[in-house]
C-alpha positions as CSV (number, residue, x, y, z in Angstrom):
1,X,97.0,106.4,125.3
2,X,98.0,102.8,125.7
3,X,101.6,103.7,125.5
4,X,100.8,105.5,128.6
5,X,98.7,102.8,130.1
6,X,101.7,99.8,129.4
7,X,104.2,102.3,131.0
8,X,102.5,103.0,134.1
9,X,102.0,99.1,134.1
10,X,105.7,98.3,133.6
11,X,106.4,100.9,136.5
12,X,104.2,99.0,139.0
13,X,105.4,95.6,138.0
14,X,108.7,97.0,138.8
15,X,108.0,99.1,142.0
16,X,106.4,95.7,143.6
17,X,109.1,93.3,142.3
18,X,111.5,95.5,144.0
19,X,109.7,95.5,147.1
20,X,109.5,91.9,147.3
21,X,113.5,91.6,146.5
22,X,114.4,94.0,149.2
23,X,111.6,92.3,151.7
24,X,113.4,89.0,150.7
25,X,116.7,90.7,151.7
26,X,115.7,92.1,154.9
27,X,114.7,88.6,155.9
28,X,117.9,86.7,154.7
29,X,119.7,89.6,156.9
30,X,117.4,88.7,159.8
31,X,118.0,85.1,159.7
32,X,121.8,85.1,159.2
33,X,122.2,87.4,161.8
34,X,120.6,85.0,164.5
35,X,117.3,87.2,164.6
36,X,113.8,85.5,164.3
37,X,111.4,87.1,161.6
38,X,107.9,87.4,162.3
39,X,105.3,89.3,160.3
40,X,108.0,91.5,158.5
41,X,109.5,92.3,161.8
42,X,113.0,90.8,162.9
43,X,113.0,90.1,166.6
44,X,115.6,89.2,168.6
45,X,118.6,90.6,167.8
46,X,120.4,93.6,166.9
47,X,121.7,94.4,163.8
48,X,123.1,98.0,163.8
49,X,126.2,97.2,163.0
């Protein structure tokens, strides 16, 4: 049962860690293309390219 329990742990730690990363990533994007990030939202410019 604690097997179970650590795994399931593990699996979240990663699931949220890789959230944050690609959140990080988004923003770096964001910036670097001239856009302005606000609340998780980049505003200002367009990056579909």
């Amino acid at each position: 049962m604690f097997r179970l329990l650590r795994t399931l742990i593990l699996v979240m730690f990663a699931f949220v860690a890789g959230m944050l990363f690609e959140r990080e990533g988004r923003k770096d994007t964001c910036q670097n293309g001239g856009g302005l990030w606000v609340e998780n939202i980049c505003v200002g410019v367009d990056l579909s390219e």
